[in-house]
N, C-alpha and C positions, 0 to 999 in steps of 0.2 A: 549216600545212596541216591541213586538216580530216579526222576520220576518216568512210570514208562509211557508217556505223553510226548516228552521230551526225546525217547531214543523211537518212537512209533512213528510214521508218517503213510500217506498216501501211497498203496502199491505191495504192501509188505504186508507179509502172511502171518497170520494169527490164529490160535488153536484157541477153542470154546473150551472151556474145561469147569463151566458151574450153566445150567442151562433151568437154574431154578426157577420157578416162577417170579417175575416178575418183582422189585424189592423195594417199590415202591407201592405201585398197585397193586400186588399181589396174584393179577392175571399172567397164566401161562406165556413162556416166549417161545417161538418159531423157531430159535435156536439150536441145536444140538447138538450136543459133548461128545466132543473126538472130531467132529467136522473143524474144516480148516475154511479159515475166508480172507479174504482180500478185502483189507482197510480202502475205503473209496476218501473218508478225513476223517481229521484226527478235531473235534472242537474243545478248544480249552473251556470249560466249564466246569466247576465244581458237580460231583455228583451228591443228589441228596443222600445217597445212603452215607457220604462222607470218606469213603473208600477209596474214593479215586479224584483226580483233578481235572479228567476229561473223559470225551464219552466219542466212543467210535461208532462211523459211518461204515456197516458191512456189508451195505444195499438189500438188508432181512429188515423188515417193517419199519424202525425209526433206531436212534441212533442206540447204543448198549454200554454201559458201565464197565471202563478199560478193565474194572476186576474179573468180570466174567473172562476174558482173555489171557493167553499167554503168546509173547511172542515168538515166533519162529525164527531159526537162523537163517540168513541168507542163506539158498546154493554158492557152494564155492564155483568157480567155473573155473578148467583145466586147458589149459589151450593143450592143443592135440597135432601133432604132425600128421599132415596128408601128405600122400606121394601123389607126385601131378605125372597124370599120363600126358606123352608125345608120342606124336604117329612116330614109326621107325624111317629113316631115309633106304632103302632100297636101290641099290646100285643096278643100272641094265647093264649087260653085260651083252656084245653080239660077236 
């Protein structure tokens, strides 16, 4: 199994889905379950609760316990044919 430190990095979306207080202090987080955020870094550090092997930067007060997270898929992106307009050439005709 993979750690998700390893598959997580700067840029990539992340769902909150544990917004418990705090699990070390025990003080409420800023956080909110269902919102989505954007990893700013990923630092490899052991968490004390022991749960996780690093702790994400989500630009919400100081850094959070990769367990509170899940991560989110990439968007796939579809490339799309556009039609390209041309003025029409117009024959004079006297």
């Amino acid at each position: 199994m993979e750690a998700m430190s390893d598959a997580i990095g700067p840029d990539d979306l992340v769902l909150c889905v544990n917004a418990a207080p705090n699990h070390v202090t025990g003080w409420p987080v800023p956080l909110v379950a269902g919102e989505t955020y954007r990893v700013i870094e990923v630092m490899d550090f052991a968490c004390p609760c022991g749960r996780s092997d690093a702790l994400l930067d989500v630009g919400v007060d100081f850094a959070w316990c990769q367990s509170r997270f899940r991560l989110l898929p990439k968007p796939k992106s579809e490339a799309k044919t556009r039609g390209v307009s041309a003025p029409k050439e117009k024959e004079r005709v006297r």
